[in-house]
N, C-alpha and C positions, 0 to 999 in steps of 0.2 A: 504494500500500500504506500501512496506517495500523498507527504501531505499539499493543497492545493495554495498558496500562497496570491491572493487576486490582488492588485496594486490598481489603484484610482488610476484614468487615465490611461491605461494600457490598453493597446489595439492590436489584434491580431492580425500578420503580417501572414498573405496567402502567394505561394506560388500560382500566378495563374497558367493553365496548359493554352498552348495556341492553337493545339489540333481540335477540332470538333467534328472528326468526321464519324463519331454513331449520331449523335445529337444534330446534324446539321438534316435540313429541308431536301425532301426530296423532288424538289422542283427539278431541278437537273436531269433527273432520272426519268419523269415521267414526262411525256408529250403534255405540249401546250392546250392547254382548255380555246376549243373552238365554238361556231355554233351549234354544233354535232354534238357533242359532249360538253358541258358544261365544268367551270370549275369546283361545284358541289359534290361535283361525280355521279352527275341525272344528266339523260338524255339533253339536248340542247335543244335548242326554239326549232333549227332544223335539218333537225334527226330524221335519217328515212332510213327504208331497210326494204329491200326486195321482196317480191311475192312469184312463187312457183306452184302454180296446182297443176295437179297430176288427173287423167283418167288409163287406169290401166288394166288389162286382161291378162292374168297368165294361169299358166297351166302347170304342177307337178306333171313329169311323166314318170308313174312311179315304177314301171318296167326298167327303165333307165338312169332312172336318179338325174332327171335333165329339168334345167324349168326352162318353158317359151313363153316370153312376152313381148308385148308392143304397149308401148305407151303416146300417151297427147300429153306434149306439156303447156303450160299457156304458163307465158315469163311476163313480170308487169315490172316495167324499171321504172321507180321513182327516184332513182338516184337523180339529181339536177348533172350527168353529165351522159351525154351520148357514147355508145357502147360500139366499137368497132364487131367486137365478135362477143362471142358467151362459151364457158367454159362449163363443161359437164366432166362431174366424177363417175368414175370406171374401176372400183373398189376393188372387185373381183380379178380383176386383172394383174392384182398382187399375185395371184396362184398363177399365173400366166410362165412357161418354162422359163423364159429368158427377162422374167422381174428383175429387178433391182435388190427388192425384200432377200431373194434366193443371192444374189450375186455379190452382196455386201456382208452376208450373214459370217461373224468368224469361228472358224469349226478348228479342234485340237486332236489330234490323232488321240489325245488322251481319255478323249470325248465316244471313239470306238471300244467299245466292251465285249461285243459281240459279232457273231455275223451278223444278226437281228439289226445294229445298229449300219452295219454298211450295205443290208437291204433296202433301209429307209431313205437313206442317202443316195440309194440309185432309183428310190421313188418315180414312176414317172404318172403326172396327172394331167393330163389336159384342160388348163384350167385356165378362166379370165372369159372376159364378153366376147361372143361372137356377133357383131354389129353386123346387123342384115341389110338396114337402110337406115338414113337419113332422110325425111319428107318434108317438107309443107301440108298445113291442111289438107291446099290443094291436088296434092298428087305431085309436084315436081320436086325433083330430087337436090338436097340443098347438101352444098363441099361441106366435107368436115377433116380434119386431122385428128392423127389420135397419137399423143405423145404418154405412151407407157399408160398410168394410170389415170387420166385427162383426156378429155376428149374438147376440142375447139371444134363452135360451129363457125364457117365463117360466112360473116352477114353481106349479101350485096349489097347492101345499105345500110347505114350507124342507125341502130334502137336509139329512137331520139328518146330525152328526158319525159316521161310520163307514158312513153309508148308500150304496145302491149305487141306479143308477137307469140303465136300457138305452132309448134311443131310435129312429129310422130317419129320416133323409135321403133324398131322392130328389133329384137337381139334374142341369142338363148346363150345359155352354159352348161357345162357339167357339173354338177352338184357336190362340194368334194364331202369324203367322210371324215368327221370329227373325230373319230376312233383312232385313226390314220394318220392324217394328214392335219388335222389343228383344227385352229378357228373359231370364230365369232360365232358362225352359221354353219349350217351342214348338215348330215344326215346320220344319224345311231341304226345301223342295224342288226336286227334281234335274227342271231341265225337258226333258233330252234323253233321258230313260226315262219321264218323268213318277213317280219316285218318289217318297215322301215318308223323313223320318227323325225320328222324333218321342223328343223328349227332354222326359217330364213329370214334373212339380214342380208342387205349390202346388195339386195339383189336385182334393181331396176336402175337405170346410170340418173344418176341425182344430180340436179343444177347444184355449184361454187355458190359459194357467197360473194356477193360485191357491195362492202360497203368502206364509209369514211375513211377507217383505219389504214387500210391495206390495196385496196381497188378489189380487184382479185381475190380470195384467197385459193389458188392453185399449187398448192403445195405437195407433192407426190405423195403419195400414202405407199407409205414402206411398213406397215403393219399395227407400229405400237401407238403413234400417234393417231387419234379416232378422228373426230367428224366434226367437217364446220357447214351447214346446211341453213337453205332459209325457210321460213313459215312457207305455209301454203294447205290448200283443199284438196282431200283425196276420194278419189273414187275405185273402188279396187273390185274385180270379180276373177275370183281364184277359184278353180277348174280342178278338181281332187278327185278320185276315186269314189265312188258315191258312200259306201260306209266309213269316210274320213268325219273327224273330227276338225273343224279349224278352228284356232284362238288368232285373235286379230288384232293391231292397232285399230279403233273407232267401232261403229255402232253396228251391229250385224240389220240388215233391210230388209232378208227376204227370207222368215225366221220360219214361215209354214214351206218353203221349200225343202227347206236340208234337216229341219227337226221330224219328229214324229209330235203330235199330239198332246203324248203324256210328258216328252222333253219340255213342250211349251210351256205346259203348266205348271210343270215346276221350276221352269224360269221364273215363270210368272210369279209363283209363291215367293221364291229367294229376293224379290226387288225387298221385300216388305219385312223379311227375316235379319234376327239380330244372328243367328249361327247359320254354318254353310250346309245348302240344303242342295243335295248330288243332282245332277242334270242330267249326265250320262252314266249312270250303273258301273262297276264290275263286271258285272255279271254281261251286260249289254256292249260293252269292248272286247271281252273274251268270247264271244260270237262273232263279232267284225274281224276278231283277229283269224277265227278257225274259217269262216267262211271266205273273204278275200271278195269282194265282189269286181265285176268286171265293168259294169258301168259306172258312170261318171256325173258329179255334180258339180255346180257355182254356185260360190257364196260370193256377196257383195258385200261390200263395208263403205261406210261414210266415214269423213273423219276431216274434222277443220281446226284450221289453226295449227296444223301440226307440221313439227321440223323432219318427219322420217316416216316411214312406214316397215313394219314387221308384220312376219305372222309365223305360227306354227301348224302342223299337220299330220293328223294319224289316226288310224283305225286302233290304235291301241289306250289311244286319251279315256278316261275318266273326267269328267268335268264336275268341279263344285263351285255354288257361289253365294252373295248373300249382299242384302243393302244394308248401306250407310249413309247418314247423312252428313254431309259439309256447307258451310256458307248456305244452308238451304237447300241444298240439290240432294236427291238420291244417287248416287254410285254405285257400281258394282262392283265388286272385288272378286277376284273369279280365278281359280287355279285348274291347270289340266295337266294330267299327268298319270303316265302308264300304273299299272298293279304293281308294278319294280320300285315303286315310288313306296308304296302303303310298308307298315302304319303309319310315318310321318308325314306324308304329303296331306292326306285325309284329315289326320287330326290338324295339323298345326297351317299348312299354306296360307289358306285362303283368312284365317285369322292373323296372322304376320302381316300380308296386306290391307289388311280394314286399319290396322294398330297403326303400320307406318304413314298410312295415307292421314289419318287422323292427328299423329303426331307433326309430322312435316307439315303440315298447315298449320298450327299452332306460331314454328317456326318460321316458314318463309309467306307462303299464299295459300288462300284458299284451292284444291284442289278442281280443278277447271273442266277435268273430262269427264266423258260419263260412265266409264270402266275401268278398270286397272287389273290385270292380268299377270299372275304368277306359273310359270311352262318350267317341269321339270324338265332334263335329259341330262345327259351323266358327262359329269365333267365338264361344267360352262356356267357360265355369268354374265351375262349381256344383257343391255338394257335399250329397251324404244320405248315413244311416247305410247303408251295405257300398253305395254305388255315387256318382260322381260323373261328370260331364259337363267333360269339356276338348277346348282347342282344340290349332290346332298343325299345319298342311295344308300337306303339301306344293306346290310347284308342277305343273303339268298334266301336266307330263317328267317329275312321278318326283324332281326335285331339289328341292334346300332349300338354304336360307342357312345358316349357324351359327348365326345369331342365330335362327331359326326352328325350330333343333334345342334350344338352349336355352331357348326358350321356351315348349317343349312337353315338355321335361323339369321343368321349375319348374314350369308350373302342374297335373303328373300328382303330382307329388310333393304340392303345398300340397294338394289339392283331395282326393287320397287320406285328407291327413293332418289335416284336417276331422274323419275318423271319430272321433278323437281329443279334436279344438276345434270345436265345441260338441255330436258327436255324442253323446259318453262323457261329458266332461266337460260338464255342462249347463247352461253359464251363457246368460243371456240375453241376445241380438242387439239385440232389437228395440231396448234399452239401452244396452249398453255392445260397441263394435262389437269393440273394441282384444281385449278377453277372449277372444276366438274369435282372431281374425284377424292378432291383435299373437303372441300368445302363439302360433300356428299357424305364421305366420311368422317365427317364431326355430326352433325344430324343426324348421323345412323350411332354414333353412341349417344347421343340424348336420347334417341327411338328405344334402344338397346337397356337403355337402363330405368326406363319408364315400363319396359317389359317384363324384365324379372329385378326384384331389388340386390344388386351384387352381382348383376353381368358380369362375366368376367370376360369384357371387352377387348379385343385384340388390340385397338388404338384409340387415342382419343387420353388417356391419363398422362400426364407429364413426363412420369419416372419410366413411360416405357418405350420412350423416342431416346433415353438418356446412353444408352448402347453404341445406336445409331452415328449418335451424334458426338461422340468421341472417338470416333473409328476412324479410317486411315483418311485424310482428307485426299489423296490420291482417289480416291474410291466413293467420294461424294461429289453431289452435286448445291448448285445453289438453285433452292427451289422454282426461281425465276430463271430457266432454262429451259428449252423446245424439248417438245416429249420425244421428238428420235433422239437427244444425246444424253439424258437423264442418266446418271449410273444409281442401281439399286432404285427401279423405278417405285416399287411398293413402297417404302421407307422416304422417299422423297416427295412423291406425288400424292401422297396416300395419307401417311403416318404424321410426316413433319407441317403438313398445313393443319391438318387438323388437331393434333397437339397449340399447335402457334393460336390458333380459335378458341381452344379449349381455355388456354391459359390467359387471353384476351379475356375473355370471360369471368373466371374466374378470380384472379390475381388481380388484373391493371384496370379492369376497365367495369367490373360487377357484373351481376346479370341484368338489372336492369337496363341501364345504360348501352351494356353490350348488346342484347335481343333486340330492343327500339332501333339500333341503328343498325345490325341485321338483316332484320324484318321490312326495314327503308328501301335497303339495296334490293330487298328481292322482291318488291313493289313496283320499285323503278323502273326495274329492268326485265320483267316478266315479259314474254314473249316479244324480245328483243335481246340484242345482241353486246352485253358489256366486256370490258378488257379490263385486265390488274388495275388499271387507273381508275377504272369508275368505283370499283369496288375496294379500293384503297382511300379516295376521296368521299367516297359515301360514308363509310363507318369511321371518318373524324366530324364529316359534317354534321353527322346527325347526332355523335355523341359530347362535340367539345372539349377532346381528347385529344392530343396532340399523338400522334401514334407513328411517325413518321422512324422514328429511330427501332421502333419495332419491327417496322415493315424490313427497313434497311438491313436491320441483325439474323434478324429467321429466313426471309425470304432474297434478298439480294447475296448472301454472304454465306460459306462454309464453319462460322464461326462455333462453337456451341455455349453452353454456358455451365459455367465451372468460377464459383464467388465464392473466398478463402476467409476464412476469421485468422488473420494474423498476427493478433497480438491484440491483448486486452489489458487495460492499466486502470487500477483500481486509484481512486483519491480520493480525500478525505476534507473537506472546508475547517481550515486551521481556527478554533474561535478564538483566539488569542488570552483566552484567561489559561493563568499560569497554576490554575488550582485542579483547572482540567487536562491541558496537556500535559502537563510534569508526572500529571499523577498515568496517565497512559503510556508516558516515557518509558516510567517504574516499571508497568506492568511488561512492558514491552523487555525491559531488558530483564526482569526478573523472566523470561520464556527464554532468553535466549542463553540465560546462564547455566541452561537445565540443558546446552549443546555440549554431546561426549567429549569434546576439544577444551570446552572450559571445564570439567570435573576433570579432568587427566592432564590440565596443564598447574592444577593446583597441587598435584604430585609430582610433576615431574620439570615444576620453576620451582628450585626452595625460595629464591630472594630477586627479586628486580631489582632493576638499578636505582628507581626513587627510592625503593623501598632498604636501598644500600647508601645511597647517599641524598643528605638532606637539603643538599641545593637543589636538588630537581622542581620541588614543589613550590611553586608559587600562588600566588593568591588563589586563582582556581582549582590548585591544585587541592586546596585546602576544602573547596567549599562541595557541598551537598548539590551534586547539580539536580536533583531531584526536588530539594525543599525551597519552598516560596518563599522569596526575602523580598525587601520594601522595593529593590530598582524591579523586581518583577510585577509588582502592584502600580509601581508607578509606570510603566509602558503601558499596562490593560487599561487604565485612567485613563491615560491622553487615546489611546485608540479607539475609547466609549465614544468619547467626546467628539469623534470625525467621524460615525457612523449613527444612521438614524436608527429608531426603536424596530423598525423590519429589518432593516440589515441585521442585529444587532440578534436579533428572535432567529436571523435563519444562518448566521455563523455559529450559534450553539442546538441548531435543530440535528445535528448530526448525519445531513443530508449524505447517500451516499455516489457518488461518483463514477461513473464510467468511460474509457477511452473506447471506442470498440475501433480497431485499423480490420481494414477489410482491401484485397485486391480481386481484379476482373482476371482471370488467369484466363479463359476461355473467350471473350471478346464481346461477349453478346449483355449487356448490359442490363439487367432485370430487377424487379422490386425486390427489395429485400424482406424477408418478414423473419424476425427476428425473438425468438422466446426464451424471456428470459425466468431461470427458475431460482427463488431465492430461498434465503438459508433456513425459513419456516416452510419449503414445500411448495407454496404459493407460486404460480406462474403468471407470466403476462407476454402477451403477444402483442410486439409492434410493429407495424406494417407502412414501408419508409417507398414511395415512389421511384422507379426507372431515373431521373432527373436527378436526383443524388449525385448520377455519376457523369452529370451533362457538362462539367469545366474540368475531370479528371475523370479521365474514362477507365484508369489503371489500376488507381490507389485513393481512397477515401477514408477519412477518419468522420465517428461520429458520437456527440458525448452524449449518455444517457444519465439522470438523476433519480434515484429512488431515496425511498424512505428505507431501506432495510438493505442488506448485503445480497451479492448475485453467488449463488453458489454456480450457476452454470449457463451455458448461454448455447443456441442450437438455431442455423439458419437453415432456413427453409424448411418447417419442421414438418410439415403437411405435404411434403414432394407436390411443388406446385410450381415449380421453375424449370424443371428437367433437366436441374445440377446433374452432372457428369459424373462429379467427386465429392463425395460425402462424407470420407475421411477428412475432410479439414474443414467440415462444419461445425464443427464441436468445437467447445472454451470449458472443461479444459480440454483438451484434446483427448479422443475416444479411439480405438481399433473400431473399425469398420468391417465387420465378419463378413465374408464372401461366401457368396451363396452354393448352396453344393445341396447334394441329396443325402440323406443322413442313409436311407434304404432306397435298394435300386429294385423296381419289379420284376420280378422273370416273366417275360417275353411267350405266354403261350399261344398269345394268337385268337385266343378270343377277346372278345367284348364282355363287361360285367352282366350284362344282359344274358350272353350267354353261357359264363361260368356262374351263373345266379341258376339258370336252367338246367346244366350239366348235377350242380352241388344238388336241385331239388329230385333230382331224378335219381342223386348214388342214396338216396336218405331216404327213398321208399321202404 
C-alpha cells in the first residue's frame, strides 16, 4: 500500500498519443453519402432499384434427371441511366467441365486417400445451361454472348431510363447429384425404390443486379460467393410426374388439380391450426413411391415481390403444415419430407418454422409472405424466398444422437430465417457474404434460445469466437472481405459478425438501444438492396452511439481482443493526524518484525555499531519515532487550518484507493467491465466504455475509490468481450486451467437413443 500524499494546486501532466487510428471516423472508408443513399444510412430521395418478372414453364424429366425450360422475362429499368446491354446469370454453369470453380480449385496429393478419391477427380458431369434461344416476344432472334457464368444480351438499342423490355429463354441441363457431385440443388437418389428427390435452385438464368453502387453486379460465380438478384413477379408451372409432391416458392393456384379432395381439406383445416396437421400421409407416399406412375402433372405458383424462385419435388414427400399469425396475416409454415426424415421431421419441422418466423419479426419485419417452407434431403442447407432445403437424418432405426437433433434444429431455424437475410432484406452475396449470413446468424441465436432455455448455441456467445480469433493471422480474414477470398469462411462470415452483434448488444450498446436501431435498418431496407455502409450508418443513426471504432476493430481489421490487468497499486488518503498515522506506523512495523530475517538477525548481530559506539545517535536517534510530540501536533494544526470541514471529514474517512494499469495487447479496443470483490465478500461491477482507450489505445490507467479494501479484481467477468487471454484477467493473478476431458467415451457407435434401446432389451 502507498500512502497518497494530494498537494493544493497540483495538475496532472498526461502524455498525449498522436495516433488515433481505432478511435478515428470512418468517413475515409466508406463511400460518400449521395442521393441514392443517404448519410443516415436510409435509402436517399432517389433510390431506384430494378424490377424483373419472370413467367416460366419447366419440366423435371424424371427418367433422366434433366429439367426443360423456357422463360419471359419483362426487365423495367428505373435506373435514370440508359443501358447499353443486360447481363443474365448462368449459375449452373459452374458445373460446366471447363469452369473456372473446377480450374482454380487447389487439390494436394495428400488430399488422395483412396482410389475412391481419384475416381471422383476423374468425375465426369455434363453440366451448366444449354441455351436453346434467345427471342423477343416477337419471335426474332436477339445476339447474346455468354462469358462463362454470365450471359450478355446485346441490345440494338440503349433500355432508355424508365423503359420496359420483355424477352424468352429456352435452355435445359443435366441435373447433377448431390450425393456425388455437391451442391446447393440436385437430386438424392433412393436406390432401393429407385426414387428420386429433387431439390432445385439456380435453375432458370436470372437477371444481374444494376444498381447505384456498382452499375452491374456481374461478378462470376465460382461457387462460394451466392447471389445478388433483383425483386420481381413470378409465374411458375412445373410439369412433374403426376404422383409428385411439389413445395414451392409463393402460393400454389390450381390446388383441385394436383391435390385429391381429402388433401384439400386438410389444407384447409391447417390454415386455422395452432399444430401441424399432415397433408400428405405416410402411408399415401409409400404408394406413390411402390406405384411410380407414368403420367404427368402442373403445378402453378404465384409469387410477388420476390428476389428468386425455388422449389422441390417427389413422390416420396410427406407434407405437414399449420397457420400463424403475423402483423395480421395468416401464414403457413409447411414442411415436406421423405419417411427417412420421421421421427424428427414430423414432430419438430414444421414447428421450428412457425417459432423462427414469429421470432425474426419481433427482430427485423413483419413476415411478408404467405408460406414458408421447411424440404428435408440429406446433406444441405439452402435457402429461397418462402422455402428452404435442410439437413438432419435420422438413423435407419428411427434414432438420433442429440447432436443430430441439434443440428437439424439450427440449421431449420438459420435457413428458415434467410427469408429475412438476404431474402427481404437484399443485400448482396455475391459480395459481402457476412450481411446475409453474419447478420442471419445472430437472429438465429436469439430464435435458438427463445427455443429451449440453454441452447447450446454453436455461435453467437462471445467466448466462442475467442479461438478463432487468436489463431494464426496468416489464416484469417478481415470480415470486410469478398466471399471468394475469405479464409475459414464459417468463422469469419458466420461466427465473427454475429459474435461482433451479439456483443453490440449486449456490452456497448444495451438491448434496447441496440434492437431500435436494428429493427430501423431492416425497415429501411426491406425489399431493397443495402451495403456495409447503410447498415453501418443506420445503427449509429438510430442509436446515438458512436460505433465507428467498433466497426473498424471487428470488421475492417484481423485484430482480436486480448485487455491485460497489469499492475494494481493500492493507496491510502494520508489524514495527517499524527495520533492516527504513527499509530499504523507501529502496527505496521510491529508485522514486519514478526519477518524470519528480523528474529534471526537478533541472534546472529550481538552488537551494532550505534549500539557500540555512542556518537552515532543523535537527536533522532534518540527519539520514539512512533510517539506524538508537540512539533507533530503542531503541523496537524496549521494543516486543519488550510482544509475545509469536507476535506477534512474525507482525509480521515479512510477512503480506499485504487490504480488499476490495464494494456490493449490484442488491438481491438473494448468496454471494460470490471469486478471488483472486496475483503467482506461483497462484489461490484463496473462497467467503463470503448472511449477509455480513444487518446491511448495501448496502455491506460484508471483510479477506483471504495469504502472498504479490494481483495481481488477480475475483467470481463461475464465473457462478454471475447478476451482471447484470460490468464491475465485476474488481480491477483490466477492459473487459468485449460480445458481437457477428465473421461474420454468409448466410441461404440451408437446413439444414446440407441444404447438406451440395446440396455432395455439385455434387462428383459
Amino acid at each position: 500500500m502507498k500512502k497518497l500524499l494530494l498537494l493544493a494546486g497540483f495538475i496532472p501532466a498526461f502524455a498525449f498519443s498522436q495516433e488515433q487510428n481505432k478511435f478515428a471516423q470512418l468517413g475515409q472508408e466508406l463511400p460518400t453519402p449521395n442521393e441514392y443513399r443517404n448519410a443516415a444510412g436510409g435509402p436517399g430521395h432517389n433510390y431506384f432499384q430494378q424490377k424483373a418478372d419472370y413467367k416460366i414453364k419447366v419440366e423435371i424429366d424424371d427418367e433422366n434427371q434433366k429439367i426443360i425450360g423456357e422463360e419471359t422475362i419483362t426487365y423495367t429499368n428505373n435506373s435514370p441511366d440508359k443501358l447499353e446491354y443486360l447481363w443474365i446469370q448462368l449459375d449452373q454453369n459452374v458445373r460446366a467441365d471447363n469452369s473456372d470453380s473446377k480450374l482454380i480449385s487447389i487439390e494436394r496429393m495428400e488430399d488422395f486417400k483412396s482410389i475412391s478419391d481419384v475416381e471422383n477427380k476423374m468425375l465426369y458431369f455434363d453440366g451448366g445451361f444449354k441455351i436453346e434461344e434467345v427471342k423477343t416476344t416477337s419471335g426474332k432472334e436477339i445476339s447474346y454472348s455468354i462469358n462463362k457464368t454470365m450471359l450478355r444480351i446485346n441490345l440494338e438499342k440503349p433500355l432508355d431510363s424508365k423503359g420496359v423490355m420483355s424477352f424468352s429463354v429456352k435452355w435445359w441441363y443435366n441435373i447433377n447429384d448431390r450425393m456425388k457431385i455437391g451442391g446447393r440443388s440436385g437430386f438424392e437418389h433412393f436406390k432401393e425404390n429407385n426414387n428420386y428427390l429433387y431439390t432445385i435452385a439456380q435453375w432458370f438464368p436470372r437477371m444481374c443486379v444494376y444498381s447505384d453502387v456498382e452499375g452491374w453486379q456481374n461478378k462470376q460465380f465460382l461457387g462460394r460467393g451466392e447471389f445478388a438478384l433483383p425483386f420481381g413477379d413470378y409465374e411458375v408451372s412445373i410439369t412433374v410426374p403426376a404422383d409428385h409432391i411439389v413445395g414451392s416458392t409463393g402460393e400454389l393456384q390450381n390446388l383441385s388439380s394436383v391435390l385429391t379432395t381429402e388433401q384439400r381439406s386438410r389444407l384447409k383445416k391447417a390454415k386455422n391450426s395452432d399444430i401441424p396437421i399432415l397433408i400428405v400421409t405416410q402411408d399415401e407416399a409409400e404408394v406413390s413411391e411402390k406405384e411410380k406412375s407414368k403420367n404427368k402433372k402442373t403445378w402453378l405458383f404465384k409469387a410477388k415481390n420476390v428476389r428468386d424462385f425455388a422449389f422441390a419435388s417427389s413422390r416420396k414427400f410427406m407434407w405437414d403444415a399449420q397457420g400463424i399469425e403475423i402483423g395480421g396475416k395468416n401464414i403457413m409454415a409447411m414442411s415436406y419430407y421423405p419417411k427417412e426424415g420421421n421421427p424428427l421431421w414430423e414432430r419438430y419441422s414444421t414447428k421450428l418454422v412457425a417459432h423462427t418466423l414469429k421470432a425474426y419479426s419481433k427482430y427485423t419485419v413483419d413476415y411478408p409472405y404467405p408460406v414458408a417452407i421447411s424440404v428435408h434431403s440429406k446433406w444441405i442447407g439452402m435457402e429461397y424466398p418462402m422455402i428452404c432445403f435442410n439437413g438432419g437424418r435420422p438413423d435407419d432405426d428411427g434414432t438420433y444422437s442429440e447432436r443430430k437433433k441439434y443440428g437439424m434444429w439450427g440449421v431449420i431455424i438459420h435457413e428458415v430465417g434467410h427469408n429475412f437475410f438476404p431474402m427481404i432484406i437484399n443485400s448482396d452475396e455475391r459480395q459481402w457474404t457476412w450481411m446475409d449470413e453474419g447478420l442471419n446468424t445472430f437472429v438465429q441465436y436469439l430464435t435458438e434460445q427463445e427455443w429451449e432455455r440453454g441452447y447450446p448455441s454453436r455461435r453467437g456467445p462471445a467466448h466462442l469466437i475467442a479461438d478463432y480469433m487468436r489463431g494464426d493471422k496468416d489464416r484469417i480474414s478481415p470480415i470486410m472481405t469478398n466471399s471468394e477470398s475469405i479464409w475459414q469462411f464459417g468463422n469469419n462470415a458466420y461466427g465473427k459478425p454475429a459474435t461482433a452483434l451479439n456483443i453490440l448488444r449486449e456490452t456497448v450498446m444495451g438491448r434496447e438501444l441496440f434492437d431500435h436501431a436494428f429493427k430501423t435498418y431492416c425497415e429501411r431496407w426491406k425489399f431493397k438492396h443495402p451495403t456495409p455502409a447503410d447498415f453501418f450508418r443506420t445503427m449509429e443513426d438510430a442509436s446515438a452511439v458512436d460505433l465507428d471504432w467498433f466497426w473498424r476493430g471487428w470488421f475492417y481489421t484481423t485484430n482480436h481482443v486480448d485487455i491485460s490487468i497489469d499492475e494494481v497499486n493500492w493507496f491510502e488518503l494520508n489524514s495527517g493526524d499524527p495520533l492516527v498515522e504513527k499509530a499504523k506506523s507501529r502496527t505496521a512495523n510491529e508485522v514486519s518484525d514478526k519477518h524470519i530475517g528480523v528474529a534471526r538477525n537478533k541472534e546472529t548481530i550481538k552488537e551494532t555499531v550505534n549500539e557500540r559506539d555512542a556518537d552515532i545517535d543523535d537527536f533522532y536517534g534518540n527519539r520514539d519515532i512512533y510517539k506524538v510530540d508537540a512539533l507533530d501536533n503542531q503541523d496537524y494544526e496549521t494543516l486543519k487550518k488550510t482544509l475545509t470541514k469536507k476535506q477534512l471529514e474525507l482525509l480521515n474517512s479512510e477512503k480506499q484507493i485504487y490504480e488499476v494499469k490495464l494494456s490493449n495487447i490484442g488491438g481491438i479496443p473494448m468496454p471494460l467491465i470490471l469486478e471488483f470483490t472486496f475483503s467482506d465478500n461483497t462484489t461490484e461491477v463496473i462497467r467503463i466504455p470503448a472511449e477509455i482507450w480513444r487518446r491511448h489505445e495501448s496502455n491506460i490507467s484508471k483510479v477506483f475509490i471504495f469504502n472498504k479494501a479490494v481483495s481481488s479484481l477480475r475483467l470481463d467477468p461475464f465473457l462478454e468481450t471475447a478476451d482471447t487471454d484470460l490468464s491475465n484477467n485476474n488481480w491477483p493473478s490466477k492459473n487459468t486451467p485449460s480445458r481437457y476431458d477428465l473421461f474420454k467415451k468409448k466410441n461404440t457407435g451408437e446413439n444414446l437413443m440407441q444404447r438406451d434401446r440395446r440396455l432395455k432389451e439385455m434387462s428383459k
